[in-house]
N, C-alpha and C positions, 0 to 999 in steps of 0.2 A: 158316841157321847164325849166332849169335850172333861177331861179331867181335870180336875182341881189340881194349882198349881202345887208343890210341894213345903213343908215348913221347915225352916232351919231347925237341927236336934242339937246341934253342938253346946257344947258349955259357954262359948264365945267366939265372937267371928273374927275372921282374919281378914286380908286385906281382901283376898279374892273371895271369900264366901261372903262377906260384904257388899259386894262388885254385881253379883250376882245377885243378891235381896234387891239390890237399888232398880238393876234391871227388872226383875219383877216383879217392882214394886209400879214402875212405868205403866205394866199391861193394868195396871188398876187406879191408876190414879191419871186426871187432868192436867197434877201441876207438873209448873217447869222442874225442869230435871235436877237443879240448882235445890229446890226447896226440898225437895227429896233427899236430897246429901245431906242437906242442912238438919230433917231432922234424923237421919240415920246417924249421924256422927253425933247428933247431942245424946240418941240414946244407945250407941254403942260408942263408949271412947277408942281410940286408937292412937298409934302414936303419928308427925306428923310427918313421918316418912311413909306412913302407910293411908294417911289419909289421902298424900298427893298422889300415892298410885292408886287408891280405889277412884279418886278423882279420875286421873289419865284413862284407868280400863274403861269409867261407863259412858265417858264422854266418846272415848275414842271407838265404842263399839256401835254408840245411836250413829255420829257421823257416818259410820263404814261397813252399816250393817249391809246395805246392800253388795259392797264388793265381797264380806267377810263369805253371806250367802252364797255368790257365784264361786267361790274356789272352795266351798264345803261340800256345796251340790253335787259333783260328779263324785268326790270322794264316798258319799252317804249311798248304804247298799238295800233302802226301803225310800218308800215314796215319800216324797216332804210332806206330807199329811199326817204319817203314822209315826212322825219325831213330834215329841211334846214339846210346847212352848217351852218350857223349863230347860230341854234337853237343848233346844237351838242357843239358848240363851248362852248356856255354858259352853257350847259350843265355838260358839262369837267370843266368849270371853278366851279361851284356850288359843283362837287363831288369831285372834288382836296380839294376843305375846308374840306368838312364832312367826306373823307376818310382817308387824307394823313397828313393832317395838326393838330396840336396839339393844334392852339393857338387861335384859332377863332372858338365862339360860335356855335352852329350848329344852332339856330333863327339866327343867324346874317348871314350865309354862305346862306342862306334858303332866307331870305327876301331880300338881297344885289342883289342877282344872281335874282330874278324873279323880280326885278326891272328893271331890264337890257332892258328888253323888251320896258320898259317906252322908256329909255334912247335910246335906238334903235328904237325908232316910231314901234314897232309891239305891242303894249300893249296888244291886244289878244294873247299873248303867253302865260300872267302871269299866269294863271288857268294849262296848260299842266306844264310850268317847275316848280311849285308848287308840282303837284303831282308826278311828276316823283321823286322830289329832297327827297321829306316826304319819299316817300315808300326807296326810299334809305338809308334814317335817320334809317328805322324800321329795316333794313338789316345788320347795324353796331352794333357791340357789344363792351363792352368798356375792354373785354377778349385780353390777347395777349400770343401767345408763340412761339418758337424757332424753331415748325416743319411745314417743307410744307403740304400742303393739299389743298381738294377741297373746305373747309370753311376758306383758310387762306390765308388773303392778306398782299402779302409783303409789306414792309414798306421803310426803310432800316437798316444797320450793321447787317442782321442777324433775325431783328425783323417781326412778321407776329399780322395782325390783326383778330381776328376773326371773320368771319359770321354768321349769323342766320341761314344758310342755304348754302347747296354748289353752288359753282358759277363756278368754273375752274374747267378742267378737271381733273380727278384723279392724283396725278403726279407719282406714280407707276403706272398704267394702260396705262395714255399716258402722256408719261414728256416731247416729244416735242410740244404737244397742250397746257400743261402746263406753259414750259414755256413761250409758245407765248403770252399766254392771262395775264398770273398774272405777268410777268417782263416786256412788252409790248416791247418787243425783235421781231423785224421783222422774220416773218415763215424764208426767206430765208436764214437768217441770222444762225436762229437754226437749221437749216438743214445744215450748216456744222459746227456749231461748233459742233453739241451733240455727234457726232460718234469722232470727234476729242481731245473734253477735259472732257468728261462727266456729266453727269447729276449734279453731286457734284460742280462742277465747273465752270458748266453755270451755275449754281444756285449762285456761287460767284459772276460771272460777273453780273448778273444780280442785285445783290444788289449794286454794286460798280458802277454801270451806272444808279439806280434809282434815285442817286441825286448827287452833283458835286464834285469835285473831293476837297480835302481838299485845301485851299488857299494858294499858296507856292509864298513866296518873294526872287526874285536875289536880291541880295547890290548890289552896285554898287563901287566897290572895290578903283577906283579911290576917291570918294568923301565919303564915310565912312568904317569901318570895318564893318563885322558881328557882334560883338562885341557893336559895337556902335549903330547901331541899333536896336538888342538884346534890351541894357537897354532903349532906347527913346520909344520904343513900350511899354517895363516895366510902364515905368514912368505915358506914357497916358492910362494906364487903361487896353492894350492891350495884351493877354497872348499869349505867343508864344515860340519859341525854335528853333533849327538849325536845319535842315535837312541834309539828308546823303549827300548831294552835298556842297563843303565848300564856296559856295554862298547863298545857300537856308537857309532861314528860314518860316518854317509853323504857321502860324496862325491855332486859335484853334475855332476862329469862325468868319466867314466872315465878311464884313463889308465895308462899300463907299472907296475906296481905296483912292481918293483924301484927306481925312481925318485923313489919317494916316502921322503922325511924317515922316518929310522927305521928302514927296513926292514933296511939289513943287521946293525944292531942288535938285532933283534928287538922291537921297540917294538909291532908289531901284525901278525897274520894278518887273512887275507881270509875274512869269512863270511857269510851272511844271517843276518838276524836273529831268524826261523823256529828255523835250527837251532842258533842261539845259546840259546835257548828251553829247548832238550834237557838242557842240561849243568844248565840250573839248574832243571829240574823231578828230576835225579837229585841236584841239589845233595850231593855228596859233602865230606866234611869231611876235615881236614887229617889226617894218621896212617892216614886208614882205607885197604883195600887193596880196590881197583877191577877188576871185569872189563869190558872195552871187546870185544864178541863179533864186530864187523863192523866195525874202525877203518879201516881205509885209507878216504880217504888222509890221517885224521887230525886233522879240523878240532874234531869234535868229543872226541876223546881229548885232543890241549893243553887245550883248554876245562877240560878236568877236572882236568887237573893245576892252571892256572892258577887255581881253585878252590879247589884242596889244598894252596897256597902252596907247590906243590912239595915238598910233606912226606906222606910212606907211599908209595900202590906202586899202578902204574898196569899191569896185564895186558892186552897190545893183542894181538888175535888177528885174521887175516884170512887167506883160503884164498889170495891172490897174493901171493906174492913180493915183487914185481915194486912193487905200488901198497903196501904193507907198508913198504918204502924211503922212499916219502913223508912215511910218518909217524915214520920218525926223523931225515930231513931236518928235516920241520917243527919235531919237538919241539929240535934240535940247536940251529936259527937264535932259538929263542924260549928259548933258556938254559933248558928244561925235562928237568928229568934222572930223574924216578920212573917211565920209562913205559918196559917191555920190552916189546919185540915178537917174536911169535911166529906163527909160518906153520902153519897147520891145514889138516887134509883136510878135503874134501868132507861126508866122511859123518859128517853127527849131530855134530860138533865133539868125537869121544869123546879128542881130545888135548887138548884144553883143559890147560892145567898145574891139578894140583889147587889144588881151594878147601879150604873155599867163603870167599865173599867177601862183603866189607860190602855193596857194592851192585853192579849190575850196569847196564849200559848193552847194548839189542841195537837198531843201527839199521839194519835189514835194509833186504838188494837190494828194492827196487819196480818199480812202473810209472813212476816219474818224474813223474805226472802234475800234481803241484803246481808241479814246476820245468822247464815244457816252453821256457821262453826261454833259460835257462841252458843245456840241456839238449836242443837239438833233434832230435837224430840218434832221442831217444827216438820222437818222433811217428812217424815212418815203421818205428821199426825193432817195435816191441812190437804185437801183435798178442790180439784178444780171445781166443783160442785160451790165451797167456801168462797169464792171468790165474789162472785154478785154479792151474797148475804154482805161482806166486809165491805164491800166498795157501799152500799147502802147506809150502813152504823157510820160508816166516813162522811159523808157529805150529809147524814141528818148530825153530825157532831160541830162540822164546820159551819153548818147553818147554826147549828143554836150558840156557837164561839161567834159568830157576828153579830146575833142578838145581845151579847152583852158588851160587849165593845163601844166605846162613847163614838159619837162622830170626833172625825180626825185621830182615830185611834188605829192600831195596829196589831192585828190576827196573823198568828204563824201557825200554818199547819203543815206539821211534821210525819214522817214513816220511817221506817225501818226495811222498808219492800224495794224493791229494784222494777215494780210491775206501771206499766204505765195507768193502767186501769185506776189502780191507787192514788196514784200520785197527778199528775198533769191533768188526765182527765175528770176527776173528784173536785180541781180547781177548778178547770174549763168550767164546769157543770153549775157551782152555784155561783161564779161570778154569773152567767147569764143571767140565774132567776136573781141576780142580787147587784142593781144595775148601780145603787151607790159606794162599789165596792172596787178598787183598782189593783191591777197586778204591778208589785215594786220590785219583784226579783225573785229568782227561784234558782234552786243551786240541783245537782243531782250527784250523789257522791257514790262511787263507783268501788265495790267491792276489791279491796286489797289494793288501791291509787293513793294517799296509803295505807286504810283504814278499812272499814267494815262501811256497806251500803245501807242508801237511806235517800231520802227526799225531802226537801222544805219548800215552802211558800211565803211569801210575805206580802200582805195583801192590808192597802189601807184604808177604812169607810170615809166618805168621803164628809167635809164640815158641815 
């Protein structure tokens, strides 16, 4: 019989007994892993040195849970069955410090993490993740280099750590059990990229999804230049520079965004530059009246306003509520006033507020697979089985994005997937049954090229 997971008894949680709630808050809940933080930190405060490390642990353990697995497994002296979810959890979290991490003591990752047990009323834990955590300590060597192998664990940019001993499978011998276990890249996953982009290449991907994608800022063009923001980041301490999109500027090391020059001014949202892409291959014009079919939570709906100089009329439709809210939070802080939102059913979008409309933007639910660093909960949670169902919700969204569209108007539809199923052939599909419908260009933007992956189309009805 499966056990109920354990409840924190402490008086208050610290960074890592927090680290751990968040993770086992995952095995019960749907949402992104994001909102999970979001309400764990409003209902436990902490400071904001400790919020960016319970940050780093939960992110960095969904990413890498499958490598953290492969070098636990031989260590653990019972079958992976008769370790509790709770127990692997903390587990992960204890070898995310001593493997992945640079900046925390290995006594300190060691004694924090078999406290946990305290902290979670199982105090007879501390004796097994004691030993499991040491013998893992003896397994790390403070060796690094540049080639893959069965003693070398990836890191990220390139970087591998060395083992005492081998742990992954050969990756000349077998480089898709390789990659599975040392880039913790779902089997199904590597079973069709590796015949698709190569060993060399899912070896790119695989570093460029072990940890998050570089932090890129939109300006917000109405309330300052690029320029202007440029030096106010200068000024507080903050290094950074433009990116190839003439809204984007990259940050060179992450950091509490609320904190940054501007922000409660509205001076700039958080976006990649991928899906900065989107708004300006729909490039809408100032007056015209926009439908946005899939906004929440929003990033790329301001985009459009910010395009339309906040002049005509921005239709934000999404089936939640709840992430709906985001996108008038956002548009409120970015002084963007043309954009209503509207809460839709499920079925077919037949509430849509009538059109039709200049141009239409649909950036449909995916597979996530272009933004798996951002996005980790996706690797484990999406299943090949998922795939038909999404390609399906895709092309009945794009169909009803062209029923509101005026003749001579312009539908973009967007992803966040790297899968051709989604993307090309979703187009292929209802350009057929939709013969007054023309292909204007389509981009496909390649995880870490230099940005996070994704897909667009732009597609015009014809007069």
């Amino acid at each position: 019989m499966k056990r109920k997971l354990p409840t924190f008894r402490g008086r208050c949680h610290n960074a890592r007994s927090l680290a751990l709630q968040v993770l086992l808050d995952c095995h019960k809940h749907d949402a992104f892993l994001q909102a999970i933080l979001d309400r764990r930190f409003a209902a436990h405060p902490l400071s904001a040195a400790d919020r960016r490390l319970v940050t780093q642990l939960v992110y960095s353990v969904l990413r890498r849970r499958g490598t953290l697995r492969a070098l636990l497994q031989p260590l653990v002296d019972r079958p992976a069955h008769r370790v509790e979810t709770w127990l692997w959890d903390a587990l992960y979290l204890g070898a995310c410090q001593l493997a992945l991490l640079r900046h925390i003591p290995a006594h300190a990752a060691v004694h924090e993490t078999v406290e946990l047990a305290v902290s979670f009323g199982r105090p007879g834990a501390r004796g097994f993740l004691n030993g499991v955590l040491r013998r893992l300590s003896e397994l790390l060597t403070a060796e690094h280099t540049t080639a893959a192998a069965a003693d070398a664990l990836p890191l990220e940019h390139g970087e591998y750590r060395r083992l005492s001993r081998p742990v992954f499978p050969g990756p000349a011998i077998q480089p898709h059990k390789y990659l599975v276990a040392a880039f913790s890249l779902p089997d199904w996953l590597v079973h069709r990229w590796l015949p698709r982009y190569g060993f060399a290449e899912c070896q790119r991907l695989g570093f460029w999804f072990a940890g998050p994608a570089p932090l890129t800022l939109r300006c917000q063009p109405l309330r300052c230049s690029r320029e202007q923001l440029l030096a106010a980041l200068h000024d507080a301490g903050h290094a950074a520079e433009p990116g190839e999109h003439p809204q984007a500027i990259r940050l060179h090391e992450p950091g509490p965004i609320r904190d940054l020059p501007g922000y409660a001014d509205g001076w700039f949202s958080v976006q990649d530059e991928s899906a900065m892409r989107v708004a300006s291959a729909l490039a809408p014009e100032p007056g015209e009246t926009i439908l946005d079919l899939c906004a929440a939570p929003g990033g790329k709906t301001t985009h459009l306003a910010e395009r339309m100089h906040n002049t005509g009329r921005i239709v934000a439709c999404d089936v939640d509520g709840q992430r709906l809210q985001t996108v008038a939070d956002l548009a409120q802080r970015l002084g963007l006033t043309i954009i209503e939102t509207y809460k839709i059913r499920k079925e077919h979008g037949t509430d849509v507020p009538p059109g039709p409309f200049d141009r239409v933007l649909v950036d449909v639910p995916c597979s996530n697979t272009g933004v798996l660093g951002k996005r980790p909960e996706a690797r484990w949670r999406l299943r090949p089985d998922d795939l038909p169902q999404l390609v399906a919700l895709q092309k009945r969204l794009l169909h009803t994005a062209v029923q509101y569209v005026r003749p001579g108007g312009i539908v973009v539809y967007s992803t966040c997937s790297i899968e051709p199923e989604e993307n090309q052939q979703v187009v292929e599909s209802v350009l057929e049954s939709n013969p007054e419908l023309q292909l204007e260009a389509t981009e496909d933007t390649v995880p870490g090229r230099p940005a996070d992956g994704g897909f667009w189309a732009r597609l015009r009805r014809s007069e």
